[in-house]
C-alpha positions as CSV (number, residue, x, y, z in Angstrom):
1,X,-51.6,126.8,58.2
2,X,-54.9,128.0,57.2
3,X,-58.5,128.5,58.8
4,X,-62.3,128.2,57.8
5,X,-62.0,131.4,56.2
6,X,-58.5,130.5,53.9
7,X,-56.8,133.4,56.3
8,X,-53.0,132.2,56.7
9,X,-51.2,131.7,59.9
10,X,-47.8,131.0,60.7
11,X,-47.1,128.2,62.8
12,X,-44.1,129.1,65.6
13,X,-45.8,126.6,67.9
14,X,-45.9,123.3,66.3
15,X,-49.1,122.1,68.1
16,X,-46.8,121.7,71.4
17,X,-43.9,121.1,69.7
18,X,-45.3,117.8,67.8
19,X,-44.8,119.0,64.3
20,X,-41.3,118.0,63.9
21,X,-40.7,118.2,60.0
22,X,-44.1,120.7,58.8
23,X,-47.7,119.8,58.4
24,X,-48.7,117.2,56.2
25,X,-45.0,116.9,54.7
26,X,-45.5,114.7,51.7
27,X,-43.1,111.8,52.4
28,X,-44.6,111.6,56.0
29,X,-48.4,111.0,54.4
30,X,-46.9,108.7,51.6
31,X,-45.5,106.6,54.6
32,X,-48.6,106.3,56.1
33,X,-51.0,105.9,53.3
34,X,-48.8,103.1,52.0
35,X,-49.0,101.2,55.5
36,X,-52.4,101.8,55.6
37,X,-53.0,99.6,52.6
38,X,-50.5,96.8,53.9
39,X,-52.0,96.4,57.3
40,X,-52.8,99.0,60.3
41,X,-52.6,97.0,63.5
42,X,-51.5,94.2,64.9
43,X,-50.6,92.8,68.5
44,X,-47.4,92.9,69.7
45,X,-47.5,89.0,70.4
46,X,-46.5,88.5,66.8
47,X,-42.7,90.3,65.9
48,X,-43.2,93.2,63.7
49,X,-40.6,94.0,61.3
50,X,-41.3,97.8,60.9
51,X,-40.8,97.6,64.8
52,X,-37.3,96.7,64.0
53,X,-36.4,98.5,61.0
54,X,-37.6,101.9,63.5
55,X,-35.6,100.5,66.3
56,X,-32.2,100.4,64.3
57,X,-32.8,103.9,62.4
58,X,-33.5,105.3,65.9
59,X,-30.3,103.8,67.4
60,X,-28.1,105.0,64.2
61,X,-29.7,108.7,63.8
62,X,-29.5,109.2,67.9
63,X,-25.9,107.5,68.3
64,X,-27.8,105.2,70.7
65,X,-27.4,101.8,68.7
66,X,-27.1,99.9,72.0
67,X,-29.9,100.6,73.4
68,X,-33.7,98.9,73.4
69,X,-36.3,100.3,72.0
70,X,-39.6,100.0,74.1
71,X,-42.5,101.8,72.1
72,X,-45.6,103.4,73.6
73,X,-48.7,106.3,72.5
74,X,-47.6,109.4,74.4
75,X,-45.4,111.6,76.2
76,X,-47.0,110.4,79.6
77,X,-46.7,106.4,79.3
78,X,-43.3,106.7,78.3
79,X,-42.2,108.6,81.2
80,X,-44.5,106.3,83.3
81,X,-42.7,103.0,81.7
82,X,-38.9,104.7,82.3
83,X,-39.8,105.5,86.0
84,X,-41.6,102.1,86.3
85,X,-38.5,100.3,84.5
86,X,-36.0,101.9,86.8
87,X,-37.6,100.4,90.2
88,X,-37.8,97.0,88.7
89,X,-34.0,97.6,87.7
90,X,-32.6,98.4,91.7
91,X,-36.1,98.1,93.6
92,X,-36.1,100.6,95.3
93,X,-39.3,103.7,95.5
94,X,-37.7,106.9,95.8
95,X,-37.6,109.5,92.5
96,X,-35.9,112.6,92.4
97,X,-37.5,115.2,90.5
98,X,-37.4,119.1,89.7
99,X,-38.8,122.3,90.3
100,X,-40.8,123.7,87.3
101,X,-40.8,120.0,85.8
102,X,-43.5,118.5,83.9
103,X,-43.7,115.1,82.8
104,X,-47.1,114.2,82.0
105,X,-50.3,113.8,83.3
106,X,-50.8,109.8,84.2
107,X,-50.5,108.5,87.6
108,X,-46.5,108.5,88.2
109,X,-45.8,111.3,85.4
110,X,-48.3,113.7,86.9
111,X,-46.3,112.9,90.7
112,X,-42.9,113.4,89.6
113,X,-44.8,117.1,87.8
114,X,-44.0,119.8,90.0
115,X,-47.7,121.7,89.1
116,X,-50.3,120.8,91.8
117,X,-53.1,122.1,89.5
118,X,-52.7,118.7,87.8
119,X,-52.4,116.4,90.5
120,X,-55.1,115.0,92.1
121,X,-54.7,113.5,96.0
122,X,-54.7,110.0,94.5
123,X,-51.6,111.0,92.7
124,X,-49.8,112.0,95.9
125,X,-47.2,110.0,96.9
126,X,-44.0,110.3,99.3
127,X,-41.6,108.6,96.9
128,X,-41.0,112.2,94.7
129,X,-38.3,114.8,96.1
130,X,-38.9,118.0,95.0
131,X,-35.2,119.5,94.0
132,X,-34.2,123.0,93.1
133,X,-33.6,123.0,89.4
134,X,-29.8,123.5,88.2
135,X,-28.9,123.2,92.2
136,X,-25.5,120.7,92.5
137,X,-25.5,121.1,96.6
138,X,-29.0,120.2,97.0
139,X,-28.9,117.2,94.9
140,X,-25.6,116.5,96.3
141,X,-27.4,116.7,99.7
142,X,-30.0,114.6,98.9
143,X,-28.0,111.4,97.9
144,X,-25.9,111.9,100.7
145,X,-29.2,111.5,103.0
146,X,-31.0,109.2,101.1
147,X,-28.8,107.7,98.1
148,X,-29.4,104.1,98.4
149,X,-33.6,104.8,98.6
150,X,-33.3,106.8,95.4
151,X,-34.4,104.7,92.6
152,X,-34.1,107.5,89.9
153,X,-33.3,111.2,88.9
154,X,-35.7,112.7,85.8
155,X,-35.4,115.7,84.1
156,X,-36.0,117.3,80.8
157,X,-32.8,118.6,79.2
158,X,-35.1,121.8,78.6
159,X,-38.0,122.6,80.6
160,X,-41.1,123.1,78.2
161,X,-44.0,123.7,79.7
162,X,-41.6,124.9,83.2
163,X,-40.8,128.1,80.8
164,X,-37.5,126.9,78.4
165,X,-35.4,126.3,81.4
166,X,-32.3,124.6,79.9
167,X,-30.4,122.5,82.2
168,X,-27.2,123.5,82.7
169,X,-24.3,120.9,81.5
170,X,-22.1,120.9,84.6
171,X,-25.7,120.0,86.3
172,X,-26.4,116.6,83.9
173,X,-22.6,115.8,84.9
174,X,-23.3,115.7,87.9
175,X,-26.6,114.0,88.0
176,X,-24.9,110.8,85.7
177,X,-22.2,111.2,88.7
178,X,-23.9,110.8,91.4
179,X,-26.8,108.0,89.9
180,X,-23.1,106.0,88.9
181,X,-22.2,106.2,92.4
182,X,-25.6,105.4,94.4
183,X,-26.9,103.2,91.9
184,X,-29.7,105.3,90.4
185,X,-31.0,105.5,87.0
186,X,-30.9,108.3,85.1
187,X,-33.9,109.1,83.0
188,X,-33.3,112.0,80.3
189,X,-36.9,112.9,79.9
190,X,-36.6,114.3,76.2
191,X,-40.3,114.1,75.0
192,X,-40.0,117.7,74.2
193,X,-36.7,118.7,73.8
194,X,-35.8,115.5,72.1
195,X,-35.8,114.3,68.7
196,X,-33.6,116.7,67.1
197,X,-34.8,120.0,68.4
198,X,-32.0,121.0,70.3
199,X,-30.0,120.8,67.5
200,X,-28.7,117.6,68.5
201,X,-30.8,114.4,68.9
202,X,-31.3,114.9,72.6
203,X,-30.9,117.8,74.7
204,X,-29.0,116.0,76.9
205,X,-26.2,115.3,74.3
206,X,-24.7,118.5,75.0
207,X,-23.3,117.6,78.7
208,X,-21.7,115.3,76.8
209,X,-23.0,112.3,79.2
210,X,-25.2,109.0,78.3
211,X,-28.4,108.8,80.3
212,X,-29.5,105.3,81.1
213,X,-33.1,105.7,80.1
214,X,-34.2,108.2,77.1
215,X,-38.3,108.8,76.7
216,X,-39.3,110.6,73.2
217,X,-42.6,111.3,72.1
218,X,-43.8,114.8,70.6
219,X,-42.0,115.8,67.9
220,X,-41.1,111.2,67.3
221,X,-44.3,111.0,65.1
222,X,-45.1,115.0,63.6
223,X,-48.9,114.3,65.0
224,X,-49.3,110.9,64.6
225,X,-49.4,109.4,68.4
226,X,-46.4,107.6,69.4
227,X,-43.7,107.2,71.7
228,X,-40.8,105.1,73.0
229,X,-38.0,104.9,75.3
230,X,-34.8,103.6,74.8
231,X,-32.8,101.6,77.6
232,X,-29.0,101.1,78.2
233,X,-27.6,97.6,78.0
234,X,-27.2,97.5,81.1
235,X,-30.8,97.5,82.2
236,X,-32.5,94.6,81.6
237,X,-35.9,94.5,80.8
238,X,-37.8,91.0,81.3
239,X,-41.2,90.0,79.7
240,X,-44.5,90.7,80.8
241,X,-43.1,93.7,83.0
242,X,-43.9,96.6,80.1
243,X,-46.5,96.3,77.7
244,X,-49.0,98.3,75.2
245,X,-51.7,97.4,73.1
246,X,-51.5,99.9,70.6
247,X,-47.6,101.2,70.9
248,X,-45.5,100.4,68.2
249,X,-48.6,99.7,65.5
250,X,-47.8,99.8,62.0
251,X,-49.3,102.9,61.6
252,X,-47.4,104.6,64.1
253,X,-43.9,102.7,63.1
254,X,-44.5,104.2,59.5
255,X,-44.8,107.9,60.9
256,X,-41.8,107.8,62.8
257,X,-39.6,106.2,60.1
258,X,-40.8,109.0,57.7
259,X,-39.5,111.7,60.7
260,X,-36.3,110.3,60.5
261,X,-35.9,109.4,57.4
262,X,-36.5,113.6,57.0
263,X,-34.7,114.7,59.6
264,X,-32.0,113.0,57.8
265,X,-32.2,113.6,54.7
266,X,-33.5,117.2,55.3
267,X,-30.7,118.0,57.5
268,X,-33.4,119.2,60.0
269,X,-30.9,119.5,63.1
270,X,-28.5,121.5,61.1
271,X,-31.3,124.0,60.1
272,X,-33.1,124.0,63.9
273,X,-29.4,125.3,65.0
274,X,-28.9,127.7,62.3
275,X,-32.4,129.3,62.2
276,X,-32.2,129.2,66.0
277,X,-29.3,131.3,66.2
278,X,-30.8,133.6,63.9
279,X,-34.0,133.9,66.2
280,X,-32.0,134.5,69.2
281,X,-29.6,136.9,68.0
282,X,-32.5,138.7,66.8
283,X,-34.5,138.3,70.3
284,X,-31.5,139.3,72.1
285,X,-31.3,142.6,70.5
286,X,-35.0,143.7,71.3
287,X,-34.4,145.6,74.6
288,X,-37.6,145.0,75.8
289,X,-37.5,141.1,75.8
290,X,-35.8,139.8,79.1
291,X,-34.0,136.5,79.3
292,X,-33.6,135.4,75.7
293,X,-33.1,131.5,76.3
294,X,-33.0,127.9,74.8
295,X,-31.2,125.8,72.2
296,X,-32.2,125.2,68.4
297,X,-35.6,125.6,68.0
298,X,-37.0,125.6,71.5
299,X,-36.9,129.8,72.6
300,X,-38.3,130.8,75.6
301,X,-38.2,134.7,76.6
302,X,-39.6,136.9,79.1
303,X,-42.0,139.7,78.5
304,X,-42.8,142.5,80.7
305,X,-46.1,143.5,82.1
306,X,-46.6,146.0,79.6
307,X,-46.6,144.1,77.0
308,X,-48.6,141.0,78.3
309,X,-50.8,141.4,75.1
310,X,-48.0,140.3,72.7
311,X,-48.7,137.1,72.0
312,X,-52.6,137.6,71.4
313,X,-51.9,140.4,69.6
314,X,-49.9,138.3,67.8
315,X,-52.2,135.6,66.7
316,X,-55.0,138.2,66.2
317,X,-53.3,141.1,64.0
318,X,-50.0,139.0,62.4
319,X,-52.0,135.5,61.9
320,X,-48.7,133.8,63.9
321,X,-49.3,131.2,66.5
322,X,-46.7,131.3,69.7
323,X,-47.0,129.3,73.3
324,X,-46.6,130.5,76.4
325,X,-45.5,129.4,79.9
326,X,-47.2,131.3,82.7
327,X,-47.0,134.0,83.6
328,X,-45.1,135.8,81.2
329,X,-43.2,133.7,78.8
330,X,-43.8,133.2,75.7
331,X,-42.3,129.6,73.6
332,X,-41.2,129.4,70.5
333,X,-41.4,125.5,69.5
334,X,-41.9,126.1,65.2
335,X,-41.2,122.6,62.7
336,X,-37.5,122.0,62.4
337,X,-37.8,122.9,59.0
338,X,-38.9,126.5,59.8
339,X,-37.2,128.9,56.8
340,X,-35.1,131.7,57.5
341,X,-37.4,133.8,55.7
342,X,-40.3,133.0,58.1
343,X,-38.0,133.6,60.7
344,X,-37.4,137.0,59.7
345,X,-40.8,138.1,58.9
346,X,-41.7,136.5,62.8
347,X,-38.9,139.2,63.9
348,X,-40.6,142.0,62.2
349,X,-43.8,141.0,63.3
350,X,-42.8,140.7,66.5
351,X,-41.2,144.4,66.8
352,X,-43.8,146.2,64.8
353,X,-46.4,144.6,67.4
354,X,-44.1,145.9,70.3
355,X,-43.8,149.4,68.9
356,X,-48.1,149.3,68.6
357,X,-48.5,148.7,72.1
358,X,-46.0,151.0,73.5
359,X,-47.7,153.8,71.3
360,X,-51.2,152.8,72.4
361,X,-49.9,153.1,76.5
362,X,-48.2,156.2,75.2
363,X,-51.3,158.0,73.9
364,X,-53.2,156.2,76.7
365,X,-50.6,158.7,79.3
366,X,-50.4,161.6,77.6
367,X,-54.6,161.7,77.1
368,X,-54.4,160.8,81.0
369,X,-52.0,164.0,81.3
370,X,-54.3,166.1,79.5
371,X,-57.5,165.2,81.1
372,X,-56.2,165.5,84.7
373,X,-53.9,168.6,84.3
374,X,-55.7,170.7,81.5
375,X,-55.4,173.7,83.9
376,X,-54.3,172.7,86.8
377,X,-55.0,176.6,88.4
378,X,-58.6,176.5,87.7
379,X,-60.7,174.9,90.3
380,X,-64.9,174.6,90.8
């Protein structure tokens, strides 16, 4: 990327993990340009083809063929449509959700977001329960005392914004466990670690289990706004109960079928897991970075107190943007089609920055030393 002033940056951050396949990639703007000359919107009273033709490249690129594709604009109102879908489904209220979650900022996403700097009181509600994250007895517990209220469990395969918390498999098991035996409905909430950047289509593919609800957004469009969910057979959705004006435009359609169509043909998921590993591995061995974590191309670490300048100093003296999750964490969340080579240039960045600030505290200490303790004998 480049600014007012043609200075270069490197882009580890993706604009929230949205820029799936790299700025402005060409066959992404040729998909959209050509639309554009077709036809831009129309209503979803009319059947739209594109709508389709996304629908089936979805189902065969995610191994979810099965399933319905409901499409919406964001992150939020798919979230909002899966938790909304799943108490039509068994009718009942009650949602179990997570510590550290976040799941948008619309009236059910933002109550099911364990932040309260985002919900106001009118998105209070005492149908959310609060779980430890990654805690089988508690969740255990809590069908045991309420399992026939519970309408569903959501959780992101990775926590984004909650600081790259990754979900551990035997936990997933037992969520699609327990929703089989109580009747609940599993929503994989994968609008950020979705869409490839595990390193598998969903996060949630690596317990090995099928969620009955998937929601997607982010990374589904590379910037252009759009979003879906896709439902199990077994849910059945009937008219009138979800709607959208503007999901699933043509527009929209032709951005996400361009994604694909790269991710494909790119190999993208192959390359998030091999330049991933390559991160880590590097990460891992830089003693001062605590709790190396994540999966493809979605790294979260820890950094200590010391260095809490790294990421600014980061953006300010290497040109390379990085997110963070408070209070110390920063988030790696680059294209899918980050280059080894940028990779490696991040690492050297990244340890050349480290060394400056511990030599800056260092000479900070020892000009302490020498002002205070001069000649320590000699008194006024």
């Amino acid at each position: 990327m480049w600014d007012d002033k043609g200075e270069q940056y490197l882009d580890l951050y993706g604009g929230h993990a949205v820029i799936s396949i790299g700025h402005t990639h060409p066959h992404w703007v040729k998909r959209i340009e050509e639309q554009l000359e077709k036809i831009a919107f129309y209503s979803n009273s009319i059947k739209i083809p594109l709508q389709q033709k996304l629908a089936e490249k979805l189902g065969q690129i995610s191994g979810k063929d099965d399933y319905q594709l409901f499409l919406c604009n964001s992150g939020a109102e798919a979230n909002e449509n899966a938790l909304k879908l799943a108490s039509f489904h068994n009718g009942r209220k009650k949602v179990i959700a997570f510590s550290k979650s976040f799941h948008g900022r619309t009236s059910l996403a933002v109550a099911v977001t364990d932040n309260k700097n985002y919900v106001a009181p009118i998105n209070e509600t005492g149908n959310v329960i609060f779980l430890p994250f990654n805690d089988k007895q508690a969740l255990e517990d809590c069908f045991k005392e309420k399992g026939k209220e519970i309408s569903s469990v959501i959780i992101e395969g990775i926590q984004g914004v909650g600081g790259i918390n990754v979900a551990e498999e035997s936990f997933l098991q037992k969520i699609r466990e327990l929703c089989n035996e109580y009747g609940a409905v599993y929503i994989a909430d994968g609008i950020q670690c979705g869409f490839g950047r595990s390193g598998k289509f969903f996060s949630h593919d690596f317990a090995g289990v099928t969620a009955d609800i998937y929601t997607m957004a982010k990374g589904m469009g590379n910037g252009f706004p759009v979003a879906g969910i896709i439902i199990a057979p077994h849910i059945k959705p009937k008219h009138f109960q979800l709607g959208t004006t503007f999901g699933g435009n043509h527009l929209a359609c032709a951005a996400s079928l361009a994604v694909l169509e790269i991710l494909e043909e790119e190999k993208l998921m192959g390359n998030a897991v091999m330049v991933g590993k390559y991160l880590k591995d590097e990460l891992e061995d830089i003693p001062e970075l605590k709790r190396v974590r994540g999966r493809g191309l979605m790294i979260g670490f820890d950094v200590p107190e010391e260095l809490k300048d790294l990421r600014k100093n980061l953006l300010w003296n290497q040109k390379i943007f990085t997110g963070e999750s408070k209070p110390n964490v920063i988030r790696l969340l680059p294209s899918l089609a980050l280059k080894k080579r940028d990779a490696e240039d991040f690492i050297e960045a990244l340890k050349e920055e480290i060394a400056a600030i511990q030599n800056d505290h260092g000479g900070e200490l020892s000009s302490a030393i020498h002002e205070g303790g001069a000649d320590p004998g000699r008194s006024k």
